[in-house]
N, C-alpha and C positions, 0 to 999 in steps of 0.2 A: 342327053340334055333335052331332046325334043318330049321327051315321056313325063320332066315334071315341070314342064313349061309353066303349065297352070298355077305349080306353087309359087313362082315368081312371082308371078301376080300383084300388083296392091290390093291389101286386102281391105281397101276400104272402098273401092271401085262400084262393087255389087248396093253399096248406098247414096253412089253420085243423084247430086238433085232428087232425093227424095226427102218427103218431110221428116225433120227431125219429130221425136216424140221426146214426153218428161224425163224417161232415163235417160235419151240423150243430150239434152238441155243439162240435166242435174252431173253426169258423169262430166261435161265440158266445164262445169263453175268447180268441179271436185280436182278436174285436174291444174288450171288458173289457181286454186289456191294453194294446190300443193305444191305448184313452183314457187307460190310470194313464202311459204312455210321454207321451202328449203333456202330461198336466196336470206330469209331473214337466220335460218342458221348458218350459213357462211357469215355471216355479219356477226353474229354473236362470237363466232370462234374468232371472227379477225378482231373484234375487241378486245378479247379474254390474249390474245397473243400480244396485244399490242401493252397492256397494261403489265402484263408479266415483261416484258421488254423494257417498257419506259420506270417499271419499279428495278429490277436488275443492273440500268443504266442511270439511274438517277441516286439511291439511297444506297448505293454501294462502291466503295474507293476501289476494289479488285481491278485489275485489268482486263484479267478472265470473263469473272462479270457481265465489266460493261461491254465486250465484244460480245456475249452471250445478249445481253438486251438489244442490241442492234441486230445482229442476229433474230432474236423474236420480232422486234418490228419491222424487219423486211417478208420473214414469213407471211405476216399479218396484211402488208400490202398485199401480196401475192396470193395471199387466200381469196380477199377481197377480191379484187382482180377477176381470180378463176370464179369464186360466186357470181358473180355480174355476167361475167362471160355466159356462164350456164345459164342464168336465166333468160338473157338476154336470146342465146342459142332457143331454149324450149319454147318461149314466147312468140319466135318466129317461130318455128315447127308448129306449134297450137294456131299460127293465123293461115297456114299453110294450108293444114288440114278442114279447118274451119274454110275456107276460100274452095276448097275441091268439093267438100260436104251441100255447103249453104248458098257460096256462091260470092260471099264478102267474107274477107276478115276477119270483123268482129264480129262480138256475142251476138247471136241470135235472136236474144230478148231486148237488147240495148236499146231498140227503137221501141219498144214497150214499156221499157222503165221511164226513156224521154217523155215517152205522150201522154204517159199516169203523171208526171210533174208539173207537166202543163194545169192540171186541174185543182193542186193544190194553190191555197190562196195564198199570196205572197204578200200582203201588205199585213202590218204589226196588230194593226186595230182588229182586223177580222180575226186571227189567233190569240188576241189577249180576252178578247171577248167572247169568245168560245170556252177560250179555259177558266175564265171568272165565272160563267152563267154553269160550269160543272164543279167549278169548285163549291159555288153558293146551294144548292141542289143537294150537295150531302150534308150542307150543317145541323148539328142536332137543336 
C-alpha cells in the first residue's frame, strides 16, 4: 500500500489556490448545467409516470388498473425524490470542490456578473429612451 500512496491522492490537490483559467471557469458552468439538465429529466420522467398513473386510475373501472395508476404515482414521487436527492448531492459536491479550488463556494465569476449589474441603468425612462432614439435611427 505504501508504493501507491500517491494515487490516493486527490487529484485536485496539485491545483489548490491557484488561479483558475477560462477552461476552468467554462468546464465549472458546463458542469452546474449538467446537473440543472439532469434534475430537469428526473422531473420530466416523474411527470410522464405521474400522468400515466393518474390516466390508469382515473379513466378506467378495472381494479387492476387502478392499483396499476397508484403504483405509477408513487414511482413518480420516488423518482422525484431520488432527482432532488441527486442533485441536491452534486450541487454540494460542485461547492465542495469549488471551496478547496477558489477558496468560496460559489461561482467564481458571480462577483463579476453582480459589479457588471451594478452599471446597467435601472430606471425605465433611460431604457425606453435608448431604444426609441435606435428605433427612430433606422426608419426609412
Amino acid at each position: 500500500m505504501q508504493r501507491y500512496g500517491a494515487m490516493w491522492k486527490n487529484p485536485y490537490s496539485q491545483f489548490a489556490k491557484k488561479e483558475l483559467t477560462l477552461n476552468d471557469y467554462l468546464a465549472i458552468d458546463r458542469t452546474v448545467l449538467a446537473n440543472e439538465r439532469t434534475l430537469l429529466s428526473y422531473v420530466r420522467t416523474s411527470l410522464t409516470l405521474l400522468v400515466i398513473g393518474g390516466t390508469c386510475f382515473k379513466f378506467f373501472d378495472v381494479l387492476w388498473l387502478n392499483i396499476l395508476g397508484l403504483v405509477f404515482m408513487a414511482i413518480a414521487v420516488v423518482v422525484a425524490l431520488r432527482g432532488w436527492m441527486r442533485y441536491r448531492r452534486m450541487h454540494l459536491l460542485l461547492g465542495a470542490a469549488l471551496r478547496h479550488e477558489t477558496g468560496t463556494p460559489s461561482h467564481p465569476l458571480e462577483g463579476e456578473v453582480r459589479s457588471d449589474s451594478n452599471e446597467i441603468p435601472e430606471d425605465k425612462e433611460t431604457i425606453q429612451k435608448g431604444s426609441t432614439e435606435s428605433q427612430s435611427s433606422h426608419r426609412f
